[in-house]
C-alpha positions in Angstrom: -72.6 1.7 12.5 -70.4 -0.8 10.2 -72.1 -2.6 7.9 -70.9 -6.2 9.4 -68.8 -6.4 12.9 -66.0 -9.0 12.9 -66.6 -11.9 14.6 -64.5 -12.5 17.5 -63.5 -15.2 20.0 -64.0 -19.2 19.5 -66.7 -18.1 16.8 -64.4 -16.6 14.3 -63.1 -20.2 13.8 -66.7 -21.6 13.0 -66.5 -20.9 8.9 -62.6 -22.7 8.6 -64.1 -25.5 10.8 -67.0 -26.1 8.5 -64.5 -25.8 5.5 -62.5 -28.1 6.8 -63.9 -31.0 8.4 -67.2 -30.8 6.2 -69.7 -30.6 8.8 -71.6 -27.5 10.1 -70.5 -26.2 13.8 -74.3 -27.9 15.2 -72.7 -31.1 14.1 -69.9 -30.5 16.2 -72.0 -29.1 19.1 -74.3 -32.2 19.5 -71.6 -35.0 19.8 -69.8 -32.9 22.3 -72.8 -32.3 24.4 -73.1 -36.3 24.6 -69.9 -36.3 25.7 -71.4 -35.6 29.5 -69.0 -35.4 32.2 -65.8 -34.2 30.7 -63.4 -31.5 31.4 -62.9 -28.8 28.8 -59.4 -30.1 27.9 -60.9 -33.8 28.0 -63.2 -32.9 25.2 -60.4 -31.2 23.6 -58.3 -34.2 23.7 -61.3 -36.6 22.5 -62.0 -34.5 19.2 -58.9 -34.5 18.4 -57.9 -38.1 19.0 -61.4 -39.2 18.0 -62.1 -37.1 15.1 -58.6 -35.4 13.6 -59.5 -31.7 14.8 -56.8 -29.6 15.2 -55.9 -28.0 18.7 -57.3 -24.2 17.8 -60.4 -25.8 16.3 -61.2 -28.4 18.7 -60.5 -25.5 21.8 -62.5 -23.2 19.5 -65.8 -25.2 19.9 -65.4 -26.5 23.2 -64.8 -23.0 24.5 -67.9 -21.8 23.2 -69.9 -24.7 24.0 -69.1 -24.4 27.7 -69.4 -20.3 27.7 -72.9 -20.7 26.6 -73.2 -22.8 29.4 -74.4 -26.8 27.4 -71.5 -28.6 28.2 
């Protein structure tokens, strides 16, 4: 068994997301899920226009958010 599997998928951006916008991925994750009613690209769109996320990032977290089924 390795000692540590890579990460993979939208979580394997979560540690350059902290690093770069200064907040921890929950941050992220709770004003997303207030964001009720919006399509995955529409939530895409608001971080980036609302916050300054980048594309990868800002897809990163919505993607997960909505595969685990909270937004």
């Amino acid at each position: 068994m390795p000692a540590a599997e890579k990460v993979k998928g939208p979580a394997s951006y979560f540690p350059s997301i902290e690093k770069t916008y200064g907040q921890p991925v929950a941050h992220w994750f709770k004003l997303l899920k207030q964001q009720k009613g919006l399509k995955h690209m529409e939530m895409v769109a608001w971080l980036k226009s609302e916050h300054g996320m980048g594309h990868g990032h800002a897809n990163a977290l919505v993607a997960y958010l909505r595969a685990q089924g909270e937004a």
